[in-house]
Backbone bond lengths (Angstrom), bond angles and torsions (degrees), N, CA, C in turn:
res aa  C-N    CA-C-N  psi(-1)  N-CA   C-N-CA  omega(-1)  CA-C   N-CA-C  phi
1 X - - - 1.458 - - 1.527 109.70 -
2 X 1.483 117.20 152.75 1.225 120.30 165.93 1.466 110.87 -61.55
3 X 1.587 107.99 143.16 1.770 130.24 157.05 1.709 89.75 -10.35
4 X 1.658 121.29 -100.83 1.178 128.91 165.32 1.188 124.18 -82.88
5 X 1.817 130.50 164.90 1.178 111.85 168.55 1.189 129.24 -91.43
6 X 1.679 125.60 169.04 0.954 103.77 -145.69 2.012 111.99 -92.72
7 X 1.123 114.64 151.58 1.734 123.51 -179.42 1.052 134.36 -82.15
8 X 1.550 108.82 75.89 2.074 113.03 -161.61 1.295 93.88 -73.10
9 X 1.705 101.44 127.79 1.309 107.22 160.28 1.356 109.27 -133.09
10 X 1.307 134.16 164.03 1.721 136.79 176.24 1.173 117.61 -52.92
11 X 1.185 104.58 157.46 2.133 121.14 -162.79 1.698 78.16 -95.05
12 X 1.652 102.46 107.82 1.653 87.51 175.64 1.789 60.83 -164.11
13 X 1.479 95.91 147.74 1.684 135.95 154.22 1.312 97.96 -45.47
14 X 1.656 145.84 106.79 1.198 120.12 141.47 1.776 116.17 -112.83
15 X 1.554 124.73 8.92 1.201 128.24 -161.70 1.384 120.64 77.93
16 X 1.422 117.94 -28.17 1.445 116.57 -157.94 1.766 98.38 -124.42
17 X 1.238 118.29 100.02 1.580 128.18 156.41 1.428 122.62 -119.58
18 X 1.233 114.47 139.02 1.374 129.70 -157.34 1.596 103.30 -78.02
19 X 1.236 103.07 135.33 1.599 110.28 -173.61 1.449 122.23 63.60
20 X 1.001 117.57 16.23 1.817 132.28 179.84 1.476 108.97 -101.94
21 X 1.497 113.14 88.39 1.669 100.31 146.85 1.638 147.13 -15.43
22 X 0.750 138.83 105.22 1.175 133.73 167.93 1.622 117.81 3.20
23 X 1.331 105.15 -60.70 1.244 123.46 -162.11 1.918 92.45 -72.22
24 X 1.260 104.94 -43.73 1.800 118.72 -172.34 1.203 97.63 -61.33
25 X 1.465 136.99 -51.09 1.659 152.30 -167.94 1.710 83.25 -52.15
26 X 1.217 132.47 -79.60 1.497 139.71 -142.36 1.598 108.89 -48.97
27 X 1.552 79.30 -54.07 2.003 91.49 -173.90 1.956 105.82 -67.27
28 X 1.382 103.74 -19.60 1.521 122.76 -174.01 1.568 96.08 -50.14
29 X 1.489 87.50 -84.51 1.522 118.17 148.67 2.071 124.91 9.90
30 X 1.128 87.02 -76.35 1.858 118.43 -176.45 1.687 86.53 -57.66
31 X 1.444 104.91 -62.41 1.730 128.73 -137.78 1.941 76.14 -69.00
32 X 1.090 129.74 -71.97 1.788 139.55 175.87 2.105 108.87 -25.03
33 X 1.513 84.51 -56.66 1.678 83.93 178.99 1.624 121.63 -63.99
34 X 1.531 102.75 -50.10 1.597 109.86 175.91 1.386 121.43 -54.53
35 X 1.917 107.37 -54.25 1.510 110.23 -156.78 1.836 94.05 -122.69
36 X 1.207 134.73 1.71 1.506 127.38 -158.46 1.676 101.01 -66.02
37 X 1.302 122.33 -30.80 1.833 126.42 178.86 1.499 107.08 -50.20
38 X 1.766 109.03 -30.66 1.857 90.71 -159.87 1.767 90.65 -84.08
39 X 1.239 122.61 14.70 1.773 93.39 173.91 1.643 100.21 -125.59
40 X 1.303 115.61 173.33 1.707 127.26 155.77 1.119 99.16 -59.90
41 X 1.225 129.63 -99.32 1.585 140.15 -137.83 1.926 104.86 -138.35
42 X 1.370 87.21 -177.76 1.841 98.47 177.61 1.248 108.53 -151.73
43 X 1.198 117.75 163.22 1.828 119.93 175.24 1.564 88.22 -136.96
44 X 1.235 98.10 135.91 1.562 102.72 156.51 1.325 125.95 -113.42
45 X 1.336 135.72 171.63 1.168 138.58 176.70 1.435 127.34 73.05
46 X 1.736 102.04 20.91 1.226 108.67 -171.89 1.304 132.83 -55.21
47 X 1.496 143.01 112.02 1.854 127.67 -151.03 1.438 82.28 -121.32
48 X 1.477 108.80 130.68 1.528 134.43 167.42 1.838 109.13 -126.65
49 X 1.139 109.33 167.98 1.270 105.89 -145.14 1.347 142.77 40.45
50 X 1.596 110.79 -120.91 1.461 113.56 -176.02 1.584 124.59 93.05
51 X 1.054 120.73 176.73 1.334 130.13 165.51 1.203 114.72 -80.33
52 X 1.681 124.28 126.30 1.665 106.48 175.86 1.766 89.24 -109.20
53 X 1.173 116.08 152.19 1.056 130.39 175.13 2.195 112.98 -105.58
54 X 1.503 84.64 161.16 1.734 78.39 -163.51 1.401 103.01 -84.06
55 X 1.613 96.59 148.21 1.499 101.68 176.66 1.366 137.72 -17.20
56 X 1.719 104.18 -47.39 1.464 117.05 -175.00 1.600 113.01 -72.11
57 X 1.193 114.17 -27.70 1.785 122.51 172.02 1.384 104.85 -65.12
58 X 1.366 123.98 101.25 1.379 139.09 136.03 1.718 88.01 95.95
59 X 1.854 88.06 -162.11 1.441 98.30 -179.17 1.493 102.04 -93.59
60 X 1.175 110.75 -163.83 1.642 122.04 -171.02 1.525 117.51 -86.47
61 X 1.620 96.98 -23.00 1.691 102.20 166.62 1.325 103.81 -94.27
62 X 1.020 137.58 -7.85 1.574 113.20 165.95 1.358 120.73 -98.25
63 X 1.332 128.47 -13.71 0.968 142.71 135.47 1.851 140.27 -29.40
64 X 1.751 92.21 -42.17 1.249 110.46 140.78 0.864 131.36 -67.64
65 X 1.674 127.55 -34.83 1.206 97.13 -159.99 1.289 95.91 -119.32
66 X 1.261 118.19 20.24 1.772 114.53 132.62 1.137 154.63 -44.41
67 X 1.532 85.33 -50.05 1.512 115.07 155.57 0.865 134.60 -64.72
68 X 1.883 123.05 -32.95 1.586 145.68 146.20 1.618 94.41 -48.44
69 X 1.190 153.10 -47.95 1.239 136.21 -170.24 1.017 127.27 -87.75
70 X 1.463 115.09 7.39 1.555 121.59 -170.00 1.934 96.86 -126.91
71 X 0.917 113.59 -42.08 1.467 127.45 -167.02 1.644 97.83 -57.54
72 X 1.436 103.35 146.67 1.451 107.03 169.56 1.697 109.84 -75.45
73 X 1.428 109.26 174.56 1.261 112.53 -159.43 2.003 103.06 -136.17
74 X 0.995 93.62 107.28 1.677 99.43 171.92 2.000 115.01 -85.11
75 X 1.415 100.44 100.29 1.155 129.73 171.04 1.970 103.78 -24.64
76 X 1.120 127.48 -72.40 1.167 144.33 171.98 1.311 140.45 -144.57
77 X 1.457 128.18 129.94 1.369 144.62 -146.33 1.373 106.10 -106.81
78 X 1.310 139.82 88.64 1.742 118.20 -166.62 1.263 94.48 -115.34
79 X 1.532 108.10 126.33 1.761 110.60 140.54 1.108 134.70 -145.42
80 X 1.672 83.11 -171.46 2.018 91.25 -158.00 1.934 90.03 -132.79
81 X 1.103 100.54 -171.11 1.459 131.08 -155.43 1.643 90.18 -60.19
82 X 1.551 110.26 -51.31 1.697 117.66 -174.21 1.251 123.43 -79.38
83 X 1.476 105.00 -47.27 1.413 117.10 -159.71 1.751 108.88 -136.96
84 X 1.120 96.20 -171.51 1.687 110.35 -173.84 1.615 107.72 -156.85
85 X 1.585 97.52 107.47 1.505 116.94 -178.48 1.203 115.69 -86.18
86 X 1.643 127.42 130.06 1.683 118.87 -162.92 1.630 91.61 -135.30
87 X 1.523 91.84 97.51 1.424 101.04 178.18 1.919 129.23 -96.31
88 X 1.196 95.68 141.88 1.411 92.77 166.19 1.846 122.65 -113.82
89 X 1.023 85.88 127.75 1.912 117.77 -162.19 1.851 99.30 -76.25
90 X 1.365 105.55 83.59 1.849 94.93 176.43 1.666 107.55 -139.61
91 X 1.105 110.84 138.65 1.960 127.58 152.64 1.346 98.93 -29.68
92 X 1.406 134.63 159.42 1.267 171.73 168.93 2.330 90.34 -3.50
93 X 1.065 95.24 84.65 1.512 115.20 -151.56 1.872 76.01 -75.08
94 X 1.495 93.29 159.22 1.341 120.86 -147.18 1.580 110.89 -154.92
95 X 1.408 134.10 148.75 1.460 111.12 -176.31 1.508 105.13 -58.80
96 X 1.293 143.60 14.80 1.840 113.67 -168.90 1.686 73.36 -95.47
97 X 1.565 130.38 -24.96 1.599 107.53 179.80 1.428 112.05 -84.88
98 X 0.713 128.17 -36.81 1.864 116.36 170.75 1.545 100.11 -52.68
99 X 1.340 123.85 -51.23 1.934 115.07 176.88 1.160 115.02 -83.42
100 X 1.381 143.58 13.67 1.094 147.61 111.56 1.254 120.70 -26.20
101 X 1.377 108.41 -95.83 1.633 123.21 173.09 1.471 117.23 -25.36
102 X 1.238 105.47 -46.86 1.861 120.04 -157.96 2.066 97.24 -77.83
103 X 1.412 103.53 -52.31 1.526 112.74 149.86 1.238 115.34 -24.26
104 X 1.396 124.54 -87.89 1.193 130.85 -152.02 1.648 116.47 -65.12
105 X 0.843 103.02 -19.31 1.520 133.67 169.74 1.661 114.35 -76.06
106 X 1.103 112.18 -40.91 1.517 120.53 -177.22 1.495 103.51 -74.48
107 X 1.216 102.56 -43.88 1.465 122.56 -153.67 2.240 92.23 -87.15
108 X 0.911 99.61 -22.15 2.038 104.84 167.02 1.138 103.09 -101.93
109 X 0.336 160.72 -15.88 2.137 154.95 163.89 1.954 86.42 -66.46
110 X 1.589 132.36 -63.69 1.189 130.61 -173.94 2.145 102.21 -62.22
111 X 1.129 106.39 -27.61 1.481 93.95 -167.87 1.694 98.18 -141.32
112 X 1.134 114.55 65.12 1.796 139.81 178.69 1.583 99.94 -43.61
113 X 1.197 104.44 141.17 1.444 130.67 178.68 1.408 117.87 -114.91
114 X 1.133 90.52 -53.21 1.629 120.92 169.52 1.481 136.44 -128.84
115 X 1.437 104.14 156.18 1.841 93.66 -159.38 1.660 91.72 -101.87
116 X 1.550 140.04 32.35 1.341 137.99 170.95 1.235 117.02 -127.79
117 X 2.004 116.64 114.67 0.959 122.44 168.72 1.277 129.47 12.05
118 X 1.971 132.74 105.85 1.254 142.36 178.16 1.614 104.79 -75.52
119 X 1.447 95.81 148.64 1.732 83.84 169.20 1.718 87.32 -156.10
120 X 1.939 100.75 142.54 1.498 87.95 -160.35 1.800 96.53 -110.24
121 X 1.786 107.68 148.84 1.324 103.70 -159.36 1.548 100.88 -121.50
122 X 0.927 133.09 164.32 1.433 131.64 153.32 1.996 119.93 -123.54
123 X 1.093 116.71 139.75 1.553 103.95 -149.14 2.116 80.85 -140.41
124 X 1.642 112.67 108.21 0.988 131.44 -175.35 1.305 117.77 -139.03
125 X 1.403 125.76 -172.65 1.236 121.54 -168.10 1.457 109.75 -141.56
126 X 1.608 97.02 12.29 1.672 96.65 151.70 1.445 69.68 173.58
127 X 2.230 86.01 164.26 2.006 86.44 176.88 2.095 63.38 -156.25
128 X 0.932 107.85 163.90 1.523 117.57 166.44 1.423 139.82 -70.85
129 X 1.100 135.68 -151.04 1.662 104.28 165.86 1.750 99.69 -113.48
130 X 1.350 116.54 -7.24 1.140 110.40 165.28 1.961 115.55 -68.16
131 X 1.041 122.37 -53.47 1.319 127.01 -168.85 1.711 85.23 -67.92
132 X 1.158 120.69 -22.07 1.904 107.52 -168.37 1.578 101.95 -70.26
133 X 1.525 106.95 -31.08 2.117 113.55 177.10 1.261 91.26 -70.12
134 X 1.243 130.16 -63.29 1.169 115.18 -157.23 1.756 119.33 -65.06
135 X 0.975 109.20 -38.31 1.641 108.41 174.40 1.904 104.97 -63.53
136 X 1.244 94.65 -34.14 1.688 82.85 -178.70 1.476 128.61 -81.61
137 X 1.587 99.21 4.18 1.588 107.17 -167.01 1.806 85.97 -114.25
138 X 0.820 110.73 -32.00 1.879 99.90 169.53 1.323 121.34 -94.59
139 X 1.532 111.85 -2.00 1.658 106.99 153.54 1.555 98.38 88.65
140 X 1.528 108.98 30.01 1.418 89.90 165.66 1.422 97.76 -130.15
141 X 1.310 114.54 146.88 1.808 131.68 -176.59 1.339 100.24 -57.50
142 X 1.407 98.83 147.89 2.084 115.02 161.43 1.185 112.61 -119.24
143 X 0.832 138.56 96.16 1.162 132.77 153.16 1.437 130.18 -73.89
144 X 1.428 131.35 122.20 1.643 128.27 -160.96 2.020 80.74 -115.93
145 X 1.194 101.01 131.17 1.735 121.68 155.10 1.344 104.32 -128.34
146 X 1.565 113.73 87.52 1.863 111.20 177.09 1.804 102.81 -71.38
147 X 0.863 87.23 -179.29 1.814 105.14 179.33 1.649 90.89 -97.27
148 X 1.176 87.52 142.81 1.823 98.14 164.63 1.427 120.32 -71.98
149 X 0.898 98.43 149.67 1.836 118.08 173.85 1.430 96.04 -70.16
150 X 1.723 107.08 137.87 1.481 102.15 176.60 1.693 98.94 -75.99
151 X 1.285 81.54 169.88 1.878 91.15 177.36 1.703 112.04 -94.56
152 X 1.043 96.32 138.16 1.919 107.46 -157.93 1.891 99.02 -59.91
């Protein structure tokens, strides 16, 4: 199981997502307006793994949230009726986001949330055409939401 569980809330614009850069919020942003209809809901801030500390160290919430401070962190949780998309939210995406994604995914299959098919995504605003083979030969989605061109 995740550190905590996880907090479905609606695919809606609110400015404010947990663990999202500025720069991550925008393309978030783009990625919500274009594609946010094909899922139910999202959780963010999902923390899997971590350090667990032994019983006798502290109380049980700090203990957690030790483990909240050590555990990796899944950017966004999306699902739908079939499946459950575990995306990672990055600028001009790069392999650490395809091994991100592929991670976070490895690492939920070991600590399940949900009992419907994972599929791991990366959601950027450009990736090259090299990183585009590579995400497609390890089976994880790209999604590109560029920023618009200002208008002349």
């Amino acid at each position: 199981m995740p550190v905590y569980p996880p907090l479905w809330l609606p695919l809606i614009a609110t400015g404010y997502y947990p663990h999202l850069s500025k720069h991550d919020a925008a393309i978030w942003e783009r990625f919500l307006a274009a594609y946010g209809g094909n899922w139910l809901d999202v959780a963010y801030d999902l923390a899997l793994g971590g350090f667990i500390l032994a019983d006798t160290l502290g109380t049980e919430a700090e203990r957690l949230g030790w483990q909240y401070s050590t555990a990796l962190k899944i950017d966004a949780v999306l699902r739908r009726a079939d499946d459950v998309w575990v995306c990672e939210v990055k600028p001009s995406a790069g392999v650490s986001a395809i091994g991100a994604a592929l991670s976070y995914v490895t690492l939920a299959e070991d600590e399940p949330f949900d009992t419907r098919p994972l599929f791991p995504a990366v959601i950027t605003d450009h990736a090259s055409g090299d990183i585009k083979r590579v995400a497609e030969k390890l089976g994880v989605t790209l999604i590109e939401v560029p920023e618009e061109a200002p208008t002349p």
